[in-house]
C-alpha positions as CSV (number, residue, x, y, z in Angstrom):
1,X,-29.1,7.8,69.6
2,X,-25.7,5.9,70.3
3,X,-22.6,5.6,68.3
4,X,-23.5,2.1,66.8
5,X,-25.8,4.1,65.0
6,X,-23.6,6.6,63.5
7,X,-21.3,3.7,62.5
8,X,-24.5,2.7,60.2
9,X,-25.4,5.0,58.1
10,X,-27.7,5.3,54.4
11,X,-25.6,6.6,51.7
12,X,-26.9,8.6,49.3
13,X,-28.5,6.7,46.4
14,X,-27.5,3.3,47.6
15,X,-30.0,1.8,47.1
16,X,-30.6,2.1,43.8
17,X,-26.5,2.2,42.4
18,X,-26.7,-0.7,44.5
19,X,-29.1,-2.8,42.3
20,X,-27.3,-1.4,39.2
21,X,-24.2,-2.7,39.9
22,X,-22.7,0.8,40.7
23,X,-22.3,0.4,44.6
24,X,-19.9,2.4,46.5
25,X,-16.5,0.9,48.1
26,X,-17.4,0.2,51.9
27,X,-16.7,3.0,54.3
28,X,-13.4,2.8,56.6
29,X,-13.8,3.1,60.6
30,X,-10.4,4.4,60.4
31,X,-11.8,7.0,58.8
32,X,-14.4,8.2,61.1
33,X,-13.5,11.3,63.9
34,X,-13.6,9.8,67.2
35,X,-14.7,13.4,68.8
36,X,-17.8,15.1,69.8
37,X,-19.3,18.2,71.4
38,X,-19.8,18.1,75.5
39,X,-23.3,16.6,75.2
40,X,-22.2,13.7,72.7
41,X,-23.3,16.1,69.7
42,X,-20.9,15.3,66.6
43,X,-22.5,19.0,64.3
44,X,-23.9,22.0,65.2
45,X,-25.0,24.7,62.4
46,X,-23.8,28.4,62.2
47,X,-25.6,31.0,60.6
48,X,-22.9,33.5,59.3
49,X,-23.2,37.6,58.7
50,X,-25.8,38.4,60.7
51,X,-24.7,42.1,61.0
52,X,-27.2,43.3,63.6
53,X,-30.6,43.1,65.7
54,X,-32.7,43.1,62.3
55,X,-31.2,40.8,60.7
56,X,-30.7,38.4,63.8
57,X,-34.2,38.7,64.0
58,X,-35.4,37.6,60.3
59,X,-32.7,34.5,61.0
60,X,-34.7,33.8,64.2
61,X,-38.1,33.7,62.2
62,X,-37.0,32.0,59.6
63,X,-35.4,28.9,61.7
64,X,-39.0,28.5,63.4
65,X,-40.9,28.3,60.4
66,X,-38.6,25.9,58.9
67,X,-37.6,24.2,61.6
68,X,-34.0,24.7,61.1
69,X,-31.9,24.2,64.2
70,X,-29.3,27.2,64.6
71,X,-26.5,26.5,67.0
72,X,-24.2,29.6,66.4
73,X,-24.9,33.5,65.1
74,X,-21.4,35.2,63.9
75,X,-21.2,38.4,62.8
76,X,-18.8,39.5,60.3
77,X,-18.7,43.5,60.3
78,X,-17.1,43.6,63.2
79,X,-17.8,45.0,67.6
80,X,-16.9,48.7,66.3
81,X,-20.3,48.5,63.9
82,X,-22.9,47.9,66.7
83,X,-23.8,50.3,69.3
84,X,-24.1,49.2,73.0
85,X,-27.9,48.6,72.9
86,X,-27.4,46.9,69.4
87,X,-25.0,44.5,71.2
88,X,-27.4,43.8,74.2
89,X,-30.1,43.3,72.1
90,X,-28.3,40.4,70.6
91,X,-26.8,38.8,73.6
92,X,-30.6,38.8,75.1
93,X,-32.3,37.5,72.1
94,X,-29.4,34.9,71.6
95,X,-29.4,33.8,75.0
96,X,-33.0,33.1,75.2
97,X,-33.0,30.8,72.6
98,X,-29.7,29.0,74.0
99,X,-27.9,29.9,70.5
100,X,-24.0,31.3,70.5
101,X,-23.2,34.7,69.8
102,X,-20.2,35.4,68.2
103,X,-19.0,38.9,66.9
104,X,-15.3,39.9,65.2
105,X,-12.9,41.7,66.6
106,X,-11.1,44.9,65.4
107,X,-9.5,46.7,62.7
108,X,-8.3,44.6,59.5
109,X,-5.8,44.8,56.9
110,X,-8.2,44.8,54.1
111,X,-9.8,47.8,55.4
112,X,-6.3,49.6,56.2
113,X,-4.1,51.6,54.2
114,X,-1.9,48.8,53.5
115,X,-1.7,48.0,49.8
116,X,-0.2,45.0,49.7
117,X,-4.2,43.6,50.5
118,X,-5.0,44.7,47.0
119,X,-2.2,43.2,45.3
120,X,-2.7,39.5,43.7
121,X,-0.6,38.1,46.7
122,X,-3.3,39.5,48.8
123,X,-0.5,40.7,51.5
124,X,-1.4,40.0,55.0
125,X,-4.8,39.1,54.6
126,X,-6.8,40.4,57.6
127,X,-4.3,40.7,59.8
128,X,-4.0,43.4,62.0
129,X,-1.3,45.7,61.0
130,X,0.8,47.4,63.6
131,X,0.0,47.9,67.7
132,X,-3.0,50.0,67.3
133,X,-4.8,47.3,65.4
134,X,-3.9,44.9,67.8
135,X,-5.0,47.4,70.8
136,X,-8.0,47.9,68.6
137,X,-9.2,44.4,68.8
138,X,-8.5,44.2,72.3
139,X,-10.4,47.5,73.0
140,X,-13.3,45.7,71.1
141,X,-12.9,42.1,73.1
142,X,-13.2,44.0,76.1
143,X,-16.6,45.9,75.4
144,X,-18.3,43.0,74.0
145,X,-17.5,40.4,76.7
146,X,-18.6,43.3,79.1
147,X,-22.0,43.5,77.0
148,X,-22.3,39.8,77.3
149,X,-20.8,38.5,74.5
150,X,-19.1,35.2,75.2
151,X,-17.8,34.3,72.0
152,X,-15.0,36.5,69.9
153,X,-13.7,35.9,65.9
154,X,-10.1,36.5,65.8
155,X,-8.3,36.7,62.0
156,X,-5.1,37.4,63.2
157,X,-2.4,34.8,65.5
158,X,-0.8,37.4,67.4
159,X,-4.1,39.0,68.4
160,X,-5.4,35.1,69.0
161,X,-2.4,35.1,71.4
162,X,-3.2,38.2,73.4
163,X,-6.6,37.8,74.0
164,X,-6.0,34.2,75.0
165,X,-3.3,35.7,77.5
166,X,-6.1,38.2,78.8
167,X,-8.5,35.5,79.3
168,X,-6.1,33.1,81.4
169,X,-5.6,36.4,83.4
170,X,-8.9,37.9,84.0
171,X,-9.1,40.6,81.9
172,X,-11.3,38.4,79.7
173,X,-14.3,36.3,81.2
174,X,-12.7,32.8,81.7
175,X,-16.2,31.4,79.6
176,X,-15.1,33.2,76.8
177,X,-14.7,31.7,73.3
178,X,-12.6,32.4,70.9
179,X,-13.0,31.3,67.3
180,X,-10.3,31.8,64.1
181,X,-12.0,33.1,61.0
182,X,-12.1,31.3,57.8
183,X,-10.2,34.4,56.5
184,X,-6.8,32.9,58.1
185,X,-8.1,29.3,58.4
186,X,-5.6,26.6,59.0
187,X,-4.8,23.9,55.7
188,X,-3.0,21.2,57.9
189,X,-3.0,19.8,60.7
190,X,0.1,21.4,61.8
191,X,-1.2,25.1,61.3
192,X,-4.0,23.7,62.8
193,X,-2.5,22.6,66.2
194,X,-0.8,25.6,66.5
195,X,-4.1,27.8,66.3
196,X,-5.5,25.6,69.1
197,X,-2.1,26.3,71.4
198,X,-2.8,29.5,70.5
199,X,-6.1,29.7,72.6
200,X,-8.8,28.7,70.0
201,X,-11.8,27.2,71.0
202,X,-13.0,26.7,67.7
203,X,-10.8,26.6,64.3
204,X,-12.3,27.3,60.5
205,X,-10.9,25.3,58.1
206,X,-11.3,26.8,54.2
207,X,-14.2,24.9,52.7
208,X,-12.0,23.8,50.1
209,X,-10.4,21.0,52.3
210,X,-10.8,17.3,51.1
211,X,-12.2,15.0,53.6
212,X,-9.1,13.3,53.7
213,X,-7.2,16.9,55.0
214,X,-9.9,16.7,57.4
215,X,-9.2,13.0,59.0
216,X,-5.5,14.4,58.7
217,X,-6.6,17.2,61.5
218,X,-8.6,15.0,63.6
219,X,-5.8,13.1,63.8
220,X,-3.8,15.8,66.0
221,X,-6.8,18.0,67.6
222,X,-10.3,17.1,68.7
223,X,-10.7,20.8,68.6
224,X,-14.1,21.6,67.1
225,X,-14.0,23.0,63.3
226,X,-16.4,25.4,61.0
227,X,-16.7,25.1,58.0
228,X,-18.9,26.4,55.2
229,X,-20.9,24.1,53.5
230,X,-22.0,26.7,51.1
231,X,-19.0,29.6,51.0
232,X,-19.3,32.9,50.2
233,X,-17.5,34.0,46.6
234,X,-14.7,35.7,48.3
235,X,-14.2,32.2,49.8
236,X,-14.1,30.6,47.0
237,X,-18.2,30.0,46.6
238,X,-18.3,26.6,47.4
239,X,-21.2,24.2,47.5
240,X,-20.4,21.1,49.3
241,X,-23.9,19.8,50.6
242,X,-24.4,16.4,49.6
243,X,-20.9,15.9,51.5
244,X,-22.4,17.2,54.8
245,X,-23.0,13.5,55.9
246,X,-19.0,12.5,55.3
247,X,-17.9,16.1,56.7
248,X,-19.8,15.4,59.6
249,X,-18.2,11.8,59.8
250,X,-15.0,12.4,59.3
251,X,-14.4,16.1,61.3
252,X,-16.9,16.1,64.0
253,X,-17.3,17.7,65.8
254,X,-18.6,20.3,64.0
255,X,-20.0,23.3,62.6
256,X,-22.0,23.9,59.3
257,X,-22.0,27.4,57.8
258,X,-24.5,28.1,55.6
259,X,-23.0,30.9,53.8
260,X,-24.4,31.7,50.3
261,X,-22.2,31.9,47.5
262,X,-23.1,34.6,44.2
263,X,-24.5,37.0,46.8
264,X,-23.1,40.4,47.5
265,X,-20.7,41.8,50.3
266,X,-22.0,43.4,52.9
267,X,-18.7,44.0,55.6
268,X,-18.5,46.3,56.9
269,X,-22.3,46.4,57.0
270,X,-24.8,49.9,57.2
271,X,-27.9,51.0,56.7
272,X,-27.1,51.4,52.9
273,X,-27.1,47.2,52.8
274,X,-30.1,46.9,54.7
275,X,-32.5,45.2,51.7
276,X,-30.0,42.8,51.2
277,X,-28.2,41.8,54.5
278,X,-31.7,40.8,55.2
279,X,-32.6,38.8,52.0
280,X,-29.2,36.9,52.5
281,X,-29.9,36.4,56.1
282,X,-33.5,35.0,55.3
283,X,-31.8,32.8,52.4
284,X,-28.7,31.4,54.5
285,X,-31.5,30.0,57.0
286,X,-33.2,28.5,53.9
287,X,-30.5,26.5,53.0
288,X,-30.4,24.8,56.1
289,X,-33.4,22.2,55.1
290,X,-30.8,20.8,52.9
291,X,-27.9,20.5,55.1
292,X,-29.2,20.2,58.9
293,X,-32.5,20.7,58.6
294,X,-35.7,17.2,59.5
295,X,-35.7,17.1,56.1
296,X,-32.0,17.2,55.1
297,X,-31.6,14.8,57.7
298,X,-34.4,12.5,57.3
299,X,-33.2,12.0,53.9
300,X,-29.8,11.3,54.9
301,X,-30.9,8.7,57.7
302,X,-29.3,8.0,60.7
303,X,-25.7,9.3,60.0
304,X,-25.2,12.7,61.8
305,X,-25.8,11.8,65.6
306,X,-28.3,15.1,65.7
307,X,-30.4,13.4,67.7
308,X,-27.8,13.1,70.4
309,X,-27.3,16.7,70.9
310,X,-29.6,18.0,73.7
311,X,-30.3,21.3,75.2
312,X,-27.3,20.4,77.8
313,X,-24.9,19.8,75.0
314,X,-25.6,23.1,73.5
315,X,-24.5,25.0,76.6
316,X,-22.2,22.9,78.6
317,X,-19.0,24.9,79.1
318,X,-16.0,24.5,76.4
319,X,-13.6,22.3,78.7
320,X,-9.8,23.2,77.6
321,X,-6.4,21.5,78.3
322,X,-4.4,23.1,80.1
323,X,-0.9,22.0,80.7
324,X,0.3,22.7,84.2
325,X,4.0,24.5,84.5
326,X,6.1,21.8,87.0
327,X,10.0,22.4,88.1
328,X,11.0,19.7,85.4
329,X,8.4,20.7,82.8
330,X,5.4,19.6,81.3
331,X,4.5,16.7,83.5
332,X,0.8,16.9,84.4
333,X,-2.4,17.1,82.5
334,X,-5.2,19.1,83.8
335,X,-8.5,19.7,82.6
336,X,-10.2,22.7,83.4
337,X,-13.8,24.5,82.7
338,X,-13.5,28.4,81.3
339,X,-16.3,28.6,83.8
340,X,-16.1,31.9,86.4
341,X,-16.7,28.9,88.9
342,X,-14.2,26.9,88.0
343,X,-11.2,29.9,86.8
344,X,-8.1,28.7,85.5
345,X,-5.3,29.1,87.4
346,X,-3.5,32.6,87.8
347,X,-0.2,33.9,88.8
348,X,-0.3,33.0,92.0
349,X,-0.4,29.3,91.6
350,X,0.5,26.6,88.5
351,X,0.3,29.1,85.5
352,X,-1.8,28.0,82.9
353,X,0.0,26.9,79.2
354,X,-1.2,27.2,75.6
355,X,-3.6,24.6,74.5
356,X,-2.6,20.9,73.9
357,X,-3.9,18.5,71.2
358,X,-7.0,16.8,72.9
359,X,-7.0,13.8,70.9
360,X,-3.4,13.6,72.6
361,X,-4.9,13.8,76.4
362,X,-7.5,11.7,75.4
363,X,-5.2,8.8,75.1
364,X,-3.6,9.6,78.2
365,X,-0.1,11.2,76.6
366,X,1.8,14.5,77.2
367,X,4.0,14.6,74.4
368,X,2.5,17.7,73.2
369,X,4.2,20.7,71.5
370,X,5.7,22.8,74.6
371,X,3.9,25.6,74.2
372,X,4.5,28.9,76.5
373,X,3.0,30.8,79.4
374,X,0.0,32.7,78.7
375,X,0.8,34.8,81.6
376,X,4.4,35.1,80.7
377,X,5.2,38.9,79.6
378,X,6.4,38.8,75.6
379,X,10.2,40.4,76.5
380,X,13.4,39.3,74.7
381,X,15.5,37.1,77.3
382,X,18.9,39.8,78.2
383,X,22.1,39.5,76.3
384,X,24.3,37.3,78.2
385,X,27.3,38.4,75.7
């Protein structure tokens, strides 16, 4: 499939408000995300709170008797939940099936002592509170990429930060992912360029964005995007499926969640959830038909581009911006592949800088936000009186 035929696509009901008269104003090209995936791909699908082994496997059965691509597997509960074998056992059945694994860091404040989580305000969110959170997440980043794991939620910006910092120098695999939570998701594109300097790879927006906030953000980041076409309660339960095909068009690239709204929470998960972590597992893939699904997107026509996301596209490496340090500043764009074959550069030559807006390096500009050193230790400057 080519981009012409994205630029064509079959509205819903046309046809027939059409021949009543009731047509729909044209579409605007200005409109329309100019990004993709590596591969050309402008969606992918995510299949959200699949808390272990069992419940990755009833989401695995259930996409192959429906046909349901799945893209991405997150987990919600959290690295400390899942044993060692649990963890491999994921990674393996995950990587045979070339589908992303993705599990979430560390202590948060909403399972802390902290009560200002319980007031109205909400507080910090889930944020992690104090240095033994943070070290917490990091512990948790560091056993899971060792397992395998290549992709890690973050809900906090300082811990974002760190582990961002420990992948540009070595600590972390320099494939690995990191992804912001739709807990602390980003409503502008401001918020949302700084989470990408930050070191995200891929940024959930609240699903309560209008597509116009969303042509705002492609407008500063080609960073890819989550968001759940069908939220959770606690998220605000959102449905927004007959808008997949203008989601897709305007913030591609890409991910559907197929959460499931008036179900109960299971984080953190155990074995006293097991009936229905599975049941919602098996019913988040169900939804799919209707949002990615041949039949969602038959119905839809021609307007996704699914059909030009390939195998390669699925698991090319995440190539990041990196902004090389000169003696007069931020002078040179670089591209380079979080790829152990390819590592970005360490201390010993140019270090490498926070994340820049790609839509910016696209269009061959460096004006970006300065943004600084990964590498750079966190210290106060001294007192110069």
């Amino acid at each position: 499939m080519t981009d012409a035929s994205v630029t064509a696509p079959r509205r819903p009901g046309e046809q027939a408000l059409t021949a009543l008269g009731l047509g729909a104003p044209p579409l605007d090209p200005a409109d329309a995300s100019p990004h993709s995936f590596p591969g050309g791909g402008r969606w992918r699908t995510e299949v959200p709170s699949c808390e272990g082994p069992e419940a990755l496997a009833v989401v695995l059965k259930e996409a192959s008797r429906l046909d349901v691509p799945v893209h991405r597997i997150s987990q919600g509960s959290g690295v400390w939940m899942l044993t060692d074998a649990e963890i491999t056992e994921m990674v393996e059945a995950t990587a045979a099936r070339d589908i992303e694994l993705c599990l979430f860091t560390g202590p948060r404040g909403t399972w802390d002592i902290g009560g200002s989580t319980r007031t109205d305000s909400h507080g910090a969110g889930l944020r992690a509170r104090g240095h033994d959170a943070v070290a917490g997440c990091v512990e948790d980043a560091v056993r899971a990429t060792e397992l395998g794991v290549k992709c890690l939620l973050v809900a906090d910006e300082g811990v974002l930060w760190t582990l961002h910092r420990a992948r540009a120098a070595g600590i972390l695999p320099a494939d690995t992912t990191l992804k912001v939570s739709a807990l602390v998701g980003p409503v502008n594109p401001a918020s949302f360029a700084v989470h990408e300097q930050l070191g995200a790879d891929s940024i959930n927006v609240p699903s309560d964005l209008t597509l116009a906030h969303l042509t705002e953000i492609r407008q500063v980041s080609a960073a890819p995007m989550d968001m759940y076409i069908e939220a959770p309660d606690d998220l605000g339960g959102y449905v927004r499926m007959y808008e997949v095909a203008e989601l897709i068009r305007r913030g591609a690239p890409v991910y559907l969640k197929f959460g499931l709204a008036k179900a109960p929470g299971i984080y953190p998960y155990g074995h006293h959830l097991r009936e229905v972590a599975l049941a919602t597992a098996k019913e988040r893939v169900r939804r799919g038909p209707a949002g990615a699904g041949p039949a969602g997107a038959a119905r839809r026509g021609r307007r996704y581009g699914a059909a030009r996301f390939t195998a390669a596209g699925r698991s090319a490496q995440v190539r990041r911006p990196v902004i090389t340090l000169r003696k007069r500043g931020f002078t040179q764009v670089d591209t380079a592949a979080h790829n152990p074959t390819h590592p970005l550069p360490g201390p010993g030559g140019d270090a490498p800088l926070g994340r820049t807006s790609r839509h910016r390096l696209a269009h061959g500009t460096t004006d970006s936000i300065e943004s600084p050193d990964p590498l750079e230790p966190l210290n106060p400057p001294d007192d110069q009186g």
